[in-house]
C-alpha positions in Angstrom: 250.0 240.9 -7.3 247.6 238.6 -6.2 245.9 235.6 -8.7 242.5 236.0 -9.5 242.1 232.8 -10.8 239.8 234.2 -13.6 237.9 232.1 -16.5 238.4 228.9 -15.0 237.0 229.8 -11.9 234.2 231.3 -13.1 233.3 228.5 -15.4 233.3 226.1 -12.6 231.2 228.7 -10.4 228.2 229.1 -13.4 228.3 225.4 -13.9 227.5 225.0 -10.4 224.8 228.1 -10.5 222.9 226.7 -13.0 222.9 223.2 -11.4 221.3 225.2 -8.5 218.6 226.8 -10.1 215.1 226.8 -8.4 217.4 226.8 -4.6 215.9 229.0 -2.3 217.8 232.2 -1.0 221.1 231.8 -0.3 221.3 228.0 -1.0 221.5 229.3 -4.6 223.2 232.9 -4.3 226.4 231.8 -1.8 228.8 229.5 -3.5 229.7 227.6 -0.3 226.3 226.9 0.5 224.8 226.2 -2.5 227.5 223.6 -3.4 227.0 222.3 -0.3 223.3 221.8 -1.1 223.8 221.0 -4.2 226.0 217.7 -3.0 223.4 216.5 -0.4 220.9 217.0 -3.4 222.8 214.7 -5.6 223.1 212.0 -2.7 219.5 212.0 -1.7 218.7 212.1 -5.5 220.6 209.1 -6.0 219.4 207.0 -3.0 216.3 207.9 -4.0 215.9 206.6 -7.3 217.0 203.2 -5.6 213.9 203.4 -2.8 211.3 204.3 -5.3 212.0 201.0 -7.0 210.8 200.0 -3.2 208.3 202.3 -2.1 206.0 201.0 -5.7 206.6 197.5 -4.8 205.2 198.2 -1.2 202.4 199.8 -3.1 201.4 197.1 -5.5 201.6 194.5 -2.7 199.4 196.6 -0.5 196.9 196.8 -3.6 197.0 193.2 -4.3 196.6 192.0 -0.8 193.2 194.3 -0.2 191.7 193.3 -3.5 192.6 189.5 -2.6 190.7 190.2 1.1 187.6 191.6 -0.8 187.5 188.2 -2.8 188.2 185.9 0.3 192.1 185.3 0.0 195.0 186.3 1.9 198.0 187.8 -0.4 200.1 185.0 0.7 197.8 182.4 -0.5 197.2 184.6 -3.8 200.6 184.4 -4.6 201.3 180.8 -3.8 197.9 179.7 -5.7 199.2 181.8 -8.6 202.9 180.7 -8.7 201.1 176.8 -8.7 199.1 177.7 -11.9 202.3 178.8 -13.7 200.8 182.1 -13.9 203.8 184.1 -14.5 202.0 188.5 -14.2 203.8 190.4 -11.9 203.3 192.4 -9.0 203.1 195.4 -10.5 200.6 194.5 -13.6 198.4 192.2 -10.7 197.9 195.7 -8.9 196.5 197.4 -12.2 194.0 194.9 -12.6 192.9 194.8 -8.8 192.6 198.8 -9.5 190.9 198.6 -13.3 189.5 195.4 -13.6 188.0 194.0 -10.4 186.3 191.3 -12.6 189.7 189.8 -13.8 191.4 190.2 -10.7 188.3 188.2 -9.2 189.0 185.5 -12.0 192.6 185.4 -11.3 191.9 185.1 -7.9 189.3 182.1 -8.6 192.4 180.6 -10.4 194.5 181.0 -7.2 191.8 179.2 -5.9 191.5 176.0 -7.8 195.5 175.0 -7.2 195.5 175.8 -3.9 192.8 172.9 -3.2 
């Protein structure tokens, strides 16, 4: 008589199916392949979380750097003239004010200025 294997099995499998919900096709109907799926999923998932920590920094610095060109600095300089003046905002609130606030960014940028000469 052979061993179905039973509850235990099948607990694993649904755990697994409802991890896969919203696969396409047989990435969600075949065991094999959806776990399969399901494993590269988790990796890129992971990996990803760490890049998009990257990918918004690369973002912000391209923002800051056009907004400082419009005002007649390079981002370098920006940040070097900033860094001088003890001016402790970050990248990421420096490229909401470039965005929102061109006036502001155009002050901070005068600031820059000032302790680089």
């Amino acid at each position: 008589m052979r061993v179905k294997r039973g509850f235990k099995a099948r607990r694993r499998r649904n755990k697994l199916r409802k991890l896969v919900k919203g696969f396409v096709a047989g990435r969600r109907r075949i065991y094999r392949q959806a776990a399969e799926t399901l494993r590269r999923a988790l990796a890129f998932s992971y990996r990803d979380r760490r890049q998009r920590k990257r990918h918004f920094r690369k973002l912000w610095i391209t923002r800051i750097s056009a907004a400082a060109k419009a005002n007649g600095l390079s981002y370098s300089r920006m940040i070097n003239g900033l860094k001088k003046a003890d001016c402790e905002i970050n990248r990421k609130m420096l490229a909401d004010i470039a965005v929102r606030d061109p006036e502001t960014f155009g002050a901070l940028v005068q600031l820059a200025q000032s302790k680089l000469d």
